[in-house]
C-alpha positions in Angstrom: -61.7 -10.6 -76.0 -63.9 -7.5 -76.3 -61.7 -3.9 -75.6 -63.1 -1.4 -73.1 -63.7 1.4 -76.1 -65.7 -0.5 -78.6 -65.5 2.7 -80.8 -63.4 5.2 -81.7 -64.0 8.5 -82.5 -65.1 9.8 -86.2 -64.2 13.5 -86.5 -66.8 15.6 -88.2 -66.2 17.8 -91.5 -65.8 21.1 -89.1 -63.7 19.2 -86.4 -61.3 17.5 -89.2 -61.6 21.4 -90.8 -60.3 22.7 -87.3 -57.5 20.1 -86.9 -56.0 20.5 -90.7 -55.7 24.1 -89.8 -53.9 23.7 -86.9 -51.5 21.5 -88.5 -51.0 23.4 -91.0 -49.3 26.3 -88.6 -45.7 26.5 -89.0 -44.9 26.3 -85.7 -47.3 22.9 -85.0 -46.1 20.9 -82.1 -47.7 19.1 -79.6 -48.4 22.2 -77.4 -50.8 23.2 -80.4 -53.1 21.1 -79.0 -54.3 23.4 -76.1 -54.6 26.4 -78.5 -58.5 27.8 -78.5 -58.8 26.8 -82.3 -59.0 23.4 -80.8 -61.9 23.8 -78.0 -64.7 22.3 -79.6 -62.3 19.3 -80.9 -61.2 18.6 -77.8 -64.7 18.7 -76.4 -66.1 16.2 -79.1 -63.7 13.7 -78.1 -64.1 14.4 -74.4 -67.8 13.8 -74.7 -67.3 10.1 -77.2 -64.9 8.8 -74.9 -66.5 9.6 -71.3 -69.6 7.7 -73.0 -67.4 5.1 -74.8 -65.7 4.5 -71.1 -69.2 4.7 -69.2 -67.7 7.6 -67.3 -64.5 5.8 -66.3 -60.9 6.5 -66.1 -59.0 4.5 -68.5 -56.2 4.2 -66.1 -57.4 4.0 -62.8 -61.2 3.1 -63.4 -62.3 5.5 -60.9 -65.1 8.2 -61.9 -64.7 10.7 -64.5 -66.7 14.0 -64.6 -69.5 13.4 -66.4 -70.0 17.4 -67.1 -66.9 19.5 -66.2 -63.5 18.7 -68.4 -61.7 19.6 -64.9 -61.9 15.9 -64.2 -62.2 14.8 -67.1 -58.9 15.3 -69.7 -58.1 13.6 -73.5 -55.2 11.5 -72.7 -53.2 10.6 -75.3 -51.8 6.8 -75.2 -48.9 7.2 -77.1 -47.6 10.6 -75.8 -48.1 13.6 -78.0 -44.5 14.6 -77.2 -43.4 11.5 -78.6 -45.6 10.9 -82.1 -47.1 14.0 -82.9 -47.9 12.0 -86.0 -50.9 10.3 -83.6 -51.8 13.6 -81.8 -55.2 13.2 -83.6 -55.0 9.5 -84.1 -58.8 8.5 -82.6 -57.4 5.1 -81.6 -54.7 6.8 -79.5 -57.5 8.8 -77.5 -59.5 8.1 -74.3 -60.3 10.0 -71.2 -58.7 10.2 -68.0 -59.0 11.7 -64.3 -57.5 14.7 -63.5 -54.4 12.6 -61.4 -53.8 10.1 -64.0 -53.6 13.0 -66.2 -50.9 15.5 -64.1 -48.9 12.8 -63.3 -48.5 11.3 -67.2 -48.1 15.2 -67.7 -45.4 15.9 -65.3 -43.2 13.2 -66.2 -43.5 14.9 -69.8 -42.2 18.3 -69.0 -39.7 16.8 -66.9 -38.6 14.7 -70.2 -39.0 11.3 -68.6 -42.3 9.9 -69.6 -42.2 6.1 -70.4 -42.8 5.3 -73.3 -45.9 3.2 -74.0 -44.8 2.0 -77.7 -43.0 -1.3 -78.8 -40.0 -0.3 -81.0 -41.6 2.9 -80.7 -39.2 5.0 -82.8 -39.6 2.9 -85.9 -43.3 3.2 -86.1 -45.1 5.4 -88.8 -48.3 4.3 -88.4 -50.4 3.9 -85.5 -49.8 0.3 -84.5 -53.2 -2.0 -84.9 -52.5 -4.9 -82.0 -52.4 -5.0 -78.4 -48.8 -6.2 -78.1 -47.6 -3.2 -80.0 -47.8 -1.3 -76.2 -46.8 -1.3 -73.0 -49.0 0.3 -71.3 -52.9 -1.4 -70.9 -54.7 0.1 -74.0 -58.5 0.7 -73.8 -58.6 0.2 -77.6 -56.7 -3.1 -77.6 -57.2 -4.6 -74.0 -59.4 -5.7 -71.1 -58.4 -3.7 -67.8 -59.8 -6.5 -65.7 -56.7 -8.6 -67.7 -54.0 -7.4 -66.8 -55.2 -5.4 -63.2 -56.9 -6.2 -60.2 -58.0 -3.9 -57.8 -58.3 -4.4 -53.8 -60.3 -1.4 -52.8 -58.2 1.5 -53.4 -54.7 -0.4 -53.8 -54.0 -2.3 -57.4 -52.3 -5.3 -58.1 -50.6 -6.5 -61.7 -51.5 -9.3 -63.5 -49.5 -8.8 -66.6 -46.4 -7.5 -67.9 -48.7 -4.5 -69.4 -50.6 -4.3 -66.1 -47.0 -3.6 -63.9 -46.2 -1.0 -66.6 -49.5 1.1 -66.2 -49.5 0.8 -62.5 -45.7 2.1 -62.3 -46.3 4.6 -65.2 -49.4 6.5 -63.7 -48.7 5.9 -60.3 -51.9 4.0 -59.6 -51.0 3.4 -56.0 -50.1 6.8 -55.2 -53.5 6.7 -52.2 -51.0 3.8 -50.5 -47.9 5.9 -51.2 -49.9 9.5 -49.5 -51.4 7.9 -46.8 -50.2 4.0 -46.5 -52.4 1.2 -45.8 -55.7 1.6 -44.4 -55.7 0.6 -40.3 -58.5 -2.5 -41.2 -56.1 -3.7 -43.3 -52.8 -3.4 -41.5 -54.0 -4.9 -38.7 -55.5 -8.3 -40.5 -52.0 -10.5 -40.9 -53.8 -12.9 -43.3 -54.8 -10.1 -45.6 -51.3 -8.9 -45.9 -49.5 -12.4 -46.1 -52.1 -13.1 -49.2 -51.2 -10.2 -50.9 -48.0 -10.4 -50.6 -48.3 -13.9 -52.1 -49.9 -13.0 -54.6 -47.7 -10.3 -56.0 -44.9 -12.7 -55.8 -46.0 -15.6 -57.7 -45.9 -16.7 -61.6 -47.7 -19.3 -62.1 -51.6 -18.0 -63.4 -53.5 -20.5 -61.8 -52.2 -20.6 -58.3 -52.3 -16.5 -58.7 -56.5 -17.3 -59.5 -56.2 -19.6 -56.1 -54.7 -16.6 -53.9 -56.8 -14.2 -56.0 -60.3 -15.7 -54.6 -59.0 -16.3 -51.1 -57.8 -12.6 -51.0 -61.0 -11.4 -52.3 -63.3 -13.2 -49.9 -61.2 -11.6 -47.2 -61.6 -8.1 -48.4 -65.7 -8.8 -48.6 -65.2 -9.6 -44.9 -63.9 -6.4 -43.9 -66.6 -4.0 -45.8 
């Protein structure tokens, strides 16, 4: 199984330079990370990751900026708030859009981000597997395992793949504006999916998958 980030970032003498300073403040936290000492750190890894992801969200998969940081934000897997320990982890980096990123953020001010960690409060060091998150990790895991994606609506097919969708909202187009007319009105499209979401078994999901597909190439 090949991860979606094949590499993670190496800081540079200046950029680990910039972050020792920081942590060295007595006041360090996790809101030390938006301080100005930290501009060109941030923008390092902005730039590895938007290459590393070809310019994708990790979250969503839908377009990054590929100049402005507007759409384009570090994301932190395993919250900052949480294990400030892996603020500058490079394994718990990537890039995300600017809605996967207020909505992870929101939760965090409101003090009820989920929390992406296994047995999260034991760890110490930044864990080296896959099945040490919850949430689909583009260091670890294969988006296309564990979520499929009908257009703009997305559909687990994991235990990781539920968590991401429900902790970065990933249907929040279908929760704005509902489904799309074309596919409202087509009653085969609808009694598929809903198959599909409500079976276990991996091979008759596949089955349901392909018809469900070939139905959605119909209607473009």
């Amino acid at each position: 199984m090949t991860a979606e980030i094949a590499n993670a970032m190496v800081f540079g003498e200046a950029e680990r330079q910039s972050i020792e300073q920081i942590q060295s403040f007595v006041d360090y936290s996790h809101h030390s990370w938006s301080v100005d000492e930290l501009e060109t750190v941030r923008s390092a890894i902005r730039a590895h990751y938007r290459n590393e992801q070809r310019g994708l969200c990790a979250y969503c998969r839908n377009p990054v900026s590929l100049q402005s940081p507007q759409n384009c934000h570090v994301e932190h897997i395993a919250p900052k708030s949480k294990y400030l320990g892996f603020m500058f982890e490079p394994k718990n980096l990537c890039v995300v859009c600017a809605d996967c990123n207020t909505i992870k953020r929101d939760q965090e001010v409101h003090n009820d981000e989920p929390d992406t960690v296994q047995n999260g409060s034991r760890r110490r060091q930044y864990p080296r597997s896959s099945a040490a998150f919850r949430i689909v990790h583009p260091h670890f895991d294969r988006w296309d395992d564990h979520i499929e994606r009908f257009g703009k609506y997305y559909c687990d097919k994991s235990a990781k793949g539920h968590f991401t969708i429900g902790a970065c909202i990933l249907n929040r187009q279908l929760r704005q504006f509902g489904w799309e007319p074309a596919i409202v009105d087509d009653a085969a499209i609808r009694e598929l999916m809903n198959e599909y979401l409500n079976l276990a078994d991996p091979a008759v999901q596949t089955s349901v998958l392909n018809r469900l597909m070939r139905l959605m190439i119909q209607l473009q």
